[in-house]
N, C-alpha and C positions, 0 to 999 in steps of 0.2 A: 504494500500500500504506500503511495504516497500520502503525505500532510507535512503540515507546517505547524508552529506551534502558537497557539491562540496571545494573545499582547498580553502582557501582565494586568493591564486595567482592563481589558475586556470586561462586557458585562458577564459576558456565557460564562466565563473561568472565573469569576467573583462567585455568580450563583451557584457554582455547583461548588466550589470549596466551602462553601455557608452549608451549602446539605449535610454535606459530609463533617463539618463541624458538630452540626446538629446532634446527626447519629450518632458520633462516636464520642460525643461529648468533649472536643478535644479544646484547649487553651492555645494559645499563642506558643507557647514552645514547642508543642506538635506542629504545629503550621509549619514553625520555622526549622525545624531539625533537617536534614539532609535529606534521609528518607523519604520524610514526603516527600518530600518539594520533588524529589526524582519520581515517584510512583505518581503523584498528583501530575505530574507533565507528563505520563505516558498517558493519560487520559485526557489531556485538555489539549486538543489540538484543531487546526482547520483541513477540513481533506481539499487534496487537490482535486478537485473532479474537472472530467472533460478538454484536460492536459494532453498535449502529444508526451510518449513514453519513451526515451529512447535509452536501450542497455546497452552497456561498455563490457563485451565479456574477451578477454584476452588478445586485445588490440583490435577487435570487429565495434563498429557501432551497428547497433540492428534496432529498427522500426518497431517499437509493441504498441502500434496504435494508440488510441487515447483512454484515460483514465476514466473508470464510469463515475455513478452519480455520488459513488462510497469512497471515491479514489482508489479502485483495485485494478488492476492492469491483469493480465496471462499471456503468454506469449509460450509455444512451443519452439524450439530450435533445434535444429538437427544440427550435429557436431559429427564427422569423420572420426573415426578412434586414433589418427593420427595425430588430430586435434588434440582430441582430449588428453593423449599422451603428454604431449607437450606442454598440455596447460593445468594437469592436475598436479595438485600438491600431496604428500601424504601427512595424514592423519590418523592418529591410531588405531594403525591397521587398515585402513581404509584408505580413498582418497579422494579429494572436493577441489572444486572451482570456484572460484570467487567472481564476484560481477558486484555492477553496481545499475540502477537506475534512475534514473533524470530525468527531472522538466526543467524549461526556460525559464526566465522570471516571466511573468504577465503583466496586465495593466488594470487588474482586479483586487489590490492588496487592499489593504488597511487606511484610512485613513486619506484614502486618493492617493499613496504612496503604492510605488510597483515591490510588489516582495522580492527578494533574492533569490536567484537559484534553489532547487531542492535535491536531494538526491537521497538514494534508497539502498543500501548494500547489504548483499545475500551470500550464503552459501551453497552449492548445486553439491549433495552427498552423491558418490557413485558408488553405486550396488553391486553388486556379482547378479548372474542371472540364476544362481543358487547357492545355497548356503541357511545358515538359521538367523530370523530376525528375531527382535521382542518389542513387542507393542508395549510400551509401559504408560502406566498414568503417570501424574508429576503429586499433583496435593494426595499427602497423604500416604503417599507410596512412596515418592524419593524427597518429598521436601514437606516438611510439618508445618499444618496447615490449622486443623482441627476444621473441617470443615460442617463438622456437625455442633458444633456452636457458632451460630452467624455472628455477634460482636466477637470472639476469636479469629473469627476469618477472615474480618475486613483490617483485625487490628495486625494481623497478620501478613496479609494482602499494602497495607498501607503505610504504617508504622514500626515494623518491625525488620530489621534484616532477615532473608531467609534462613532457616538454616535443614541441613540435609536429617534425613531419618539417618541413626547410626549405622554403618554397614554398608547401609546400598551402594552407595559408590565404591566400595574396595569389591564386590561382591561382582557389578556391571565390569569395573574394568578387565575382570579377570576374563569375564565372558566375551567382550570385545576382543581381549587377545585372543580368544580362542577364535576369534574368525566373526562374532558375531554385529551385524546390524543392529541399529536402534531405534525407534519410529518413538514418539512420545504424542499419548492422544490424550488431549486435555480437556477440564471445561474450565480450567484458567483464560481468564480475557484474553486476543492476541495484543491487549493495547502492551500488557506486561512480556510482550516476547525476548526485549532485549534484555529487560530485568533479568529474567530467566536464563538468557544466553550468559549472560554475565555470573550467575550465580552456579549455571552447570560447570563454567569452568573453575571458579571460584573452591568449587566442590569436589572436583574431580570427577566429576559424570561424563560419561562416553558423549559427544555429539552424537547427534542423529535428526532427521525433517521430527520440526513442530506442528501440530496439528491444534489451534487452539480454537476457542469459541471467537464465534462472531456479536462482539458486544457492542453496545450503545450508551451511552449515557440516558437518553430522552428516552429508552425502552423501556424502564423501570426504574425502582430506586437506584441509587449511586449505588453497582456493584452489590446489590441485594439479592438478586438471582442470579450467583455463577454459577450454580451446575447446570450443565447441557443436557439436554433430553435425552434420552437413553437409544431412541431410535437413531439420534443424528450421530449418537459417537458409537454405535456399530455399523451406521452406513460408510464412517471414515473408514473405521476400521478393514470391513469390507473391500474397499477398495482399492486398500494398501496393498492385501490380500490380491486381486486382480490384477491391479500392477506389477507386481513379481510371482507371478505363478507359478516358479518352481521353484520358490523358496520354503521354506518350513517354517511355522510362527511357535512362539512362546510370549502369552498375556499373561501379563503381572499388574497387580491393580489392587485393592483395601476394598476392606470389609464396610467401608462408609460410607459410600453413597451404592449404586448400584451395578459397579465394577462384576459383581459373582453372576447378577444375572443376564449382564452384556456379553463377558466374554463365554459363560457358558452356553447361550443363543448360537454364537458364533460357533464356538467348539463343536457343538451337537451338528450346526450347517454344514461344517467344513473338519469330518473328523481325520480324516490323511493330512491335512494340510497344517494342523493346531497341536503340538507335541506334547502341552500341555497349560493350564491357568495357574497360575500363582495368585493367591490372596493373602495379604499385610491384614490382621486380624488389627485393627485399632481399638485402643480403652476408651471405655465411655458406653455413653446408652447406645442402643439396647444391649442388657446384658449379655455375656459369653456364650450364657446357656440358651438363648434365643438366636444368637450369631450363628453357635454352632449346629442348631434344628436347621435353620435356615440352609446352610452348606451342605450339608448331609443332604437336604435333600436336592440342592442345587448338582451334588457330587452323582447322584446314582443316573442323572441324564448321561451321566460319561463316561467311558472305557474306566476301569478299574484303575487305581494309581494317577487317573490326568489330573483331579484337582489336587493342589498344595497347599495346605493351610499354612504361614508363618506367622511369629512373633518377633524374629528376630532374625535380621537379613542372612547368618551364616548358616540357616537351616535352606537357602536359596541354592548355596555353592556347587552343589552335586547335579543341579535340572540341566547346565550345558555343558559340555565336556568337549565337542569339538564345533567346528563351522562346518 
């Protein structure tokens, strides 16, 4: 997506930090800490809509048409694998592209003033045409979220540095070396994508493509409905699936929202294809002994041994062994 980032006096970026005060009851030294101010400007922004797009990917400039009404752009590109020889870099284990996209300034800004340049930089992950991926969630799974307490979530989400679930990352990397992929389907906002880039590496989590929600401010309350519907993040997931058809998957995901009954839908659709589900048992309501009726029964839709119950990511280390 392109955008720009809303004037500091703007009225739109006033009212919506005044909500969000509201809510979370915050004072003047939340506003002012670091934190926010970084999480609050991944949300206060202007999109660029109806922009020509043009991507800079390893000395080519290439045409992606104009920005729609969201500022989303898509552009497919065929690359020669001589190409991409040349232009890939390695990364743990793997290897990715980098690119950048751009609009001109216009004569639409602020104020009867033309805004400046914009520009948008990506990473292009390159796959094997087979091997093992893992779908993994992010809250709650690799990063502690509490997403079943909403003021934990937004204080979380807002004010708080992330910080990782113990384990996961030493647990992912190992699995990466062994050859593995990593897809991350979220219903974290994408407005937090860079947060989150920033904090995978910060953490030591393997890269892999972000899959996150499509959020709004004007949709709802500030950040009040993050979880995504249950349909939209098994039709991602799906597709992931479509997209490398001869690869092998492993979904890993918590016991807290409804991670057991997406990927088990999946697993049951695509049983050659699903090697197994991993579920992070999180504390808190509903009790364990309701958790685990629930599982149990979510578990007998599946071959014997595919669900994995965990508490603690070194009970994870044994589910890949090779790519």
């Amino acid at each position: 997506m392109i955008s720009r980032p809303l004037p500091l006096k703007s009225h739109r970026r006033t009212l919506a930090v005044g909500v969000i005060k509201r809510l979370l009851e915050l004072d003047e030294t939340h506003l002012q800490s670091a934190v926010f101010q970084r999480r609050a400007d991944a949300f206060l922004f202007q999109r660029v809509a109806g922009e020509r797009v043009t991507i800079s990917l390893g000395g080519r400039q290439i045409d992606a048409g104009q920005s729609d009404r969201v500022g989303h752009f898509q552009q497919s590109i065929d690359l020669e694998e001589a190409e991409v020889d040349a232009l890939a870099e390695a990364s743990g284990g793997g290897r990715r592209l980098r690119y950048e996209a751009a609009v001109a300034a216009d004569h639409d800004g602020f104020d009867g003033q033309s805004p400046p340049p914009v520009s948008s930089a990506g990473l292009i992950h390159i796959i094997a045409e087979e091997g093992m991926s893992v779908i993994s969630d992010i809250d709650d799974t690799v990063k502690v979220t509490n997403v079943a307490n909403r003021r934990e979530l937004l204080a979380n989400t807002l004010l708080r540095d992330f910080y990782a679930v113990p384990g996961m990352a030493d647990v992912y990397r190992r699995w990466q070396d062994a050859g593995t992929a990593f897809h991350y389907v979220s219903s974290s906002p994408w407005q937090l994508a860079s947060c989150l880039g920033r904090f995978f590496h910060d953490a030591g989590l393997p890269a892999g493509s972000m899959h996150l929600k499509l959020f709004r401010l004007k949709d709802s309350t500030p950040l009040g409905r993050l979880p995504s519907r249950k349909r939209s993040k098994r039709r991602i997931i799906e597709q992931i699936m479509a997209d490398f058809p001869r690869r092998k998957f492993l979904l890993v995901g918590d016991s807290g929202e409804r991670d057991p009954e997406v990927y088990t839908a999946v697993a049951s659709h695509h049983p050659d294809r699903v090697a197994g589900v991993a579920i992070r048992h999180v504390e808190g309501k509903p009790s364990w002994e309701k958790v685990r009726t629930r599982l149990d029964r979510l578990g007998r839709r599946l071959p014997a041994g595919r669900l994995h119950v965990f508490t603690e990511a070194v009970e994870l280390a044994s589910l890949v062994t090779g790519g």
